[in-house]
N, C-alpha and C positions, 0 to 999 in steps of 0.2 A: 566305525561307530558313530551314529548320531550323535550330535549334540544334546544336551539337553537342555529347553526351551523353560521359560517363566518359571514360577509365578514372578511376573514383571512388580515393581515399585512403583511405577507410574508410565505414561503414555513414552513419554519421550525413553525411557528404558527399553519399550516395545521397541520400538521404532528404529532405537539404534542398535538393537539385536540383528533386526534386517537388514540396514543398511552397512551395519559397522565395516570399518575397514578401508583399506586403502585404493579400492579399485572398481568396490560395489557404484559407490557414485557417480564414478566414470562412465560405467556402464551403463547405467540409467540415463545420463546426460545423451552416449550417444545414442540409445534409441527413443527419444523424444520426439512428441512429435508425431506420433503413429508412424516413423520410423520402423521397416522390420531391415535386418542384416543379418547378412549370412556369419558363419566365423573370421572368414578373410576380412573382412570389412570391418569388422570390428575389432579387429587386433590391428587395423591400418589405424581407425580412430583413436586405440590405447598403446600406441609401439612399444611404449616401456613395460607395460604389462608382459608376464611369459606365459606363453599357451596353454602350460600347467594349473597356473593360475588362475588363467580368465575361461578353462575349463572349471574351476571346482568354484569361481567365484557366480558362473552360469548356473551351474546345477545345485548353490543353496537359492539362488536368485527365484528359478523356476520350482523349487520344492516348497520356498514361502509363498508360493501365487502372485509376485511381483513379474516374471518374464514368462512369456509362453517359448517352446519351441515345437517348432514346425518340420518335423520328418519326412521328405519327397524320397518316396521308395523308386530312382532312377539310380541308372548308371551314368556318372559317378553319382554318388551318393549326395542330396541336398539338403541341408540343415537350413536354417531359418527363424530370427529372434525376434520378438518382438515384446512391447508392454501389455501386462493387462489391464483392464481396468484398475484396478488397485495399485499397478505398479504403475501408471498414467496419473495416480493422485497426489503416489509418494513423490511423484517429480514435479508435479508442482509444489510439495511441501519446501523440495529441495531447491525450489527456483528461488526465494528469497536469499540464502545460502551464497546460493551463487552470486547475483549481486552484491550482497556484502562485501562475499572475496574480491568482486570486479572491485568495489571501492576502498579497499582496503590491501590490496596486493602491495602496492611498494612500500608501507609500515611494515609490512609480515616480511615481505622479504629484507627490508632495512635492520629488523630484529634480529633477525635469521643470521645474518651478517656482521653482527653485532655493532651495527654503525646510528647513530641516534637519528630517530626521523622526524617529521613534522607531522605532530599529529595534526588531524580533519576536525 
């Protein structure tokens, strides 16, 4: 059963409909870049992800116009991922994100931890 989509609240509602979750990101992150991977390769970039998962986290990824895949009708069979433009935007939307967390990772994890940090 499909999900059912909008009517969103505002932009960032949109946005994190798409990306929501805890692996979408990841996957974005590893094919940055003009980046394409096949499956193997990017379950090397997300280990902890499960196959399961970073199956159904691919095909909402590709059904919103954020990842293409690429079908090679050979023996064995070859798959192939990549951004599309739109999904090459949303990762730079995500690139500040990331930063952040570079400069904020040992507060998050000090929290996490429940040990008092110094704040920046």
């Amino acid at each position: 059963m499909a999900k059912e989509r909008g009517p969103y609240a505002c932009g960032l509602d949109a946005a994190v409909d798409v990306v929501g979750g805890k692996w979408k990101p990841m996957i974005l992150w590893a094919l940055h870049a003009g980046r394409t991977l096949r499956f193997g390769e990017l379950k090397r970039h997300i280990p902890a992800v499960s196959e399961k998962v970073l199956i159904q986290q691919l095909r909402e990824l590709e059904s919103d116009g954020i990842v293409h895949r690429e079908v090679y009708r050979e023996v064995p069979p070859k798959v192939e991922y990549s951004l599309t433009d739109l999904g090459q935007s949303l990762n730079a939307a995500l690139r500040p994100l990331g930063l952040w967390g570079d400069q904020h990772m040992r507060q998050i994890v000090a929290s996490k931890e429940g040990k008092p940090s110094n704040a920046a």
